[in-house]
TORTORLO-102565 format. One record per residue: residue number from 1; residue in one letter; x negated, z, y of N, C-alpha, C in turn. Coordinates in steps of 0.1 Angstrom, whole numbers, always signed. Layout:
<recs>
REC    i  aa    n_u    n_w    n_v   ca_u   ca_w   ca_v    c_u    c_w    c_v
REC  NUM   a      X      Z      Y      X      Z      Y      X      Z      Y
...
</recs>
This chain:
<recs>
REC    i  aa    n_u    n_w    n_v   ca_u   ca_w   ca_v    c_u    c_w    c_v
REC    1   x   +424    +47   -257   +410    +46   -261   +408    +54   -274
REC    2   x   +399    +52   -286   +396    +57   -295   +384    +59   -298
REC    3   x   +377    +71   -294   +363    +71   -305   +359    +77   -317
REC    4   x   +349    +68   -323   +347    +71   -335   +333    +75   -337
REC    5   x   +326    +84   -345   +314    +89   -347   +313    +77   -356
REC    6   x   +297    +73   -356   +293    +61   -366   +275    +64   -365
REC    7   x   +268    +52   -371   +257    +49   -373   +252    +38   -369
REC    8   x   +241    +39   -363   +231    +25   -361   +224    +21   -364
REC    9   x   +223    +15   -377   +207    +13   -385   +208     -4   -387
REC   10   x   +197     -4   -382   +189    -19   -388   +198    -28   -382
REC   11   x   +200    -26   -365   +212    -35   -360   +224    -40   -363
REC   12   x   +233    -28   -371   +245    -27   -374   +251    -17   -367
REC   13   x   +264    -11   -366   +267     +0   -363   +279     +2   -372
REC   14   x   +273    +17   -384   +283    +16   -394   +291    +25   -390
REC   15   x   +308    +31   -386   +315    +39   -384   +315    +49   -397
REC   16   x   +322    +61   -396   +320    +74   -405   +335    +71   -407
REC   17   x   +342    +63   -401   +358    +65   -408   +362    +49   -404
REC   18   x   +373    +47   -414   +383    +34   -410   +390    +37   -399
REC   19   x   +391    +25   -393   +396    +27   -379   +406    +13   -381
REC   20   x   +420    +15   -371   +430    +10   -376   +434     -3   -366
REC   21   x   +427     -9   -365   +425    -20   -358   +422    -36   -364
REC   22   x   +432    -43   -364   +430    -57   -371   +426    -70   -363
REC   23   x   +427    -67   -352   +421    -72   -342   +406    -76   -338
REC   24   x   +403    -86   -333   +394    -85   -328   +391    -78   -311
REC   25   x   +386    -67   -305   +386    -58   -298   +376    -57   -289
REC   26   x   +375    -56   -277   +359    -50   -270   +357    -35   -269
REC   27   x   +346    -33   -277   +342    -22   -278   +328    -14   -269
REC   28   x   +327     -4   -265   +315     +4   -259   +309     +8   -268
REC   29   x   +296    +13   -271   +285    +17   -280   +278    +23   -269
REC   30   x   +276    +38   -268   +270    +48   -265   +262    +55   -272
REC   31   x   +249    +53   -270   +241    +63   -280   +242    +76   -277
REC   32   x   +239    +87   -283   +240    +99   -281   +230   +107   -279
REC   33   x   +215    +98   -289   +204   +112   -287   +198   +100   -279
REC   34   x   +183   +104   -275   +177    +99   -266   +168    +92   -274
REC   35   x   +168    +74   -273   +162    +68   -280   +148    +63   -276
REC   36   x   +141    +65   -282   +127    +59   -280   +125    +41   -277
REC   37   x   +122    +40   -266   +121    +22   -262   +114    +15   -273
REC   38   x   +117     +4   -279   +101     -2   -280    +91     -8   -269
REC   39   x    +79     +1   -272    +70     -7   -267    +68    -21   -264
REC   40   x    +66    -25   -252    +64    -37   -251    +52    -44   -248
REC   41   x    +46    -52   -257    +34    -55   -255    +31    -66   -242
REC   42   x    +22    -61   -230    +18    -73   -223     +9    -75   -226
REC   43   x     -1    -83   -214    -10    -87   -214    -16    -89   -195
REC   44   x    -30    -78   -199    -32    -76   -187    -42    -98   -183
REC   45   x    -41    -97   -174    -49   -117   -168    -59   -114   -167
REC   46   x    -64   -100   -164    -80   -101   -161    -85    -97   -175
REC   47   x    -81    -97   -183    -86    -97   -198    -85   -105   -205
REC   48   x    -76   -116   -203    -65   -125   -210    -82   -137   -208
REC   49   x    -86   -145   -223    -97   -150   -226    -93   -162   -232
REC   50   x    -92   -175   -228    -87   -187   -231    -96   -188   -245
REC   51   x   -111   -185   -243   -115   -190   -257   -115   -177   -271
REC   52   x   -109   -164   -267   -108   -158   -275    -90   -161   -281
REC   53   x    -82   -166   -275    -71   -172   -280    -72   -182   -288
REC   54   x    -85   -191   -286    -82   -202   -294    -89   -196   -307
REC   55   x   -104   -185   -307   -106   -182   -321    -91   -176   -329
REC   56   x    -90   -169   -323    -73   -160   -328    -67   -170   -336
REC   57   x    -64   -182   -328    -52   -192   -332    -57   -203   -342
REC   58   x    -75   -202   -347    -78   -214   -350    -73   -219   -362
REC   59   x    -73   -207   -369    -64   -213   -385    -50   -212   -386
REC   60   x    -42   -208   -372    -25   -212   -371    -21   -224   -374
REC   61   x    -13   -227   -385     -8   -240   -389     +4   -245   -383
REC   62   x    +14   -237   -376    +27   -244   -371    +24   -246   -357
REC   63   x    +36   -250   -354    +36   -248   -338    +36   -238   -331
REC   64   x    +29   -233   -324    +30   -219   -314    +40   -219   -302
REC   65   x    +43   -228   -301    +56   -231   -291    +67   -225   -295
REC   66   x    +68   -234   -309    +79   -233   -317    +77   -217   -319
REC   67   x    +69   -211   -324    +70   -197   -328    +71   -191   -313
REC   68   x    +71   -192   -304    +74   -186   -288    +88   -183   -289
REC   69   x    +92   -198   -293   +108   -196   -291   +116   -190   -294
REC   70   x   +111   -190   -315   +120   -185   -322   +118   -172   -318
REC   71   x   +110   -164   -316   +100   -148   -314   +115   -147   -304
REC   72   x   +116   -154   -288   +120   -149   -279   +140   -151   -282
REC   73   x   +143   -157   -291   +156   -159   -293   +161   -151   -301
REC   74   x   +148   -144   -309   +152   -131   -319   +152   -117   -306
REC   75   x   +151   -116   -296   +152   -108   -289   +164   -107   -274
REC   76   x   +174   -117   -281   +183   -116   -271   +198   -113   -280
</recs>
């Protein structure tokens, strides 16, 4: 096994040194300090207001479906 000190920014992970591998490899990624979650936004039902969604949404021009999707396929 080999570990290498590196970096995580902006959903990359850049290494601090070349590593001698030409392969393609399965790797572990361990964070080190204690990362802050994102928040996840719900939604409580006893608040949740069919006709305050529709003012919200009235001047939305695409599909909101379509935008459900893309939203939840950027998070996997």
């Amino acid at each position: 096994m080999l570990s290498v000190k590196g970096l995580y920014e902006h959903g990359t992970v850049k290494l601090d040194e070349k590593v001698p591998i030409t392969m393609d490899t399965p790797v572990i990624v361990t964070f080190l300090e204690d990362v802050e979650e994102e928040e996840i936004k719900t939604i409580n039902l006893d608040d949740f207001s069919f006709n305050r969604a529709r003012e919200i949404l009235k001047d939305y021009k695409g599909s909101l479906s379509d935008a459900v999707i893309e939203e939840r396929r950027s998070f996997q």
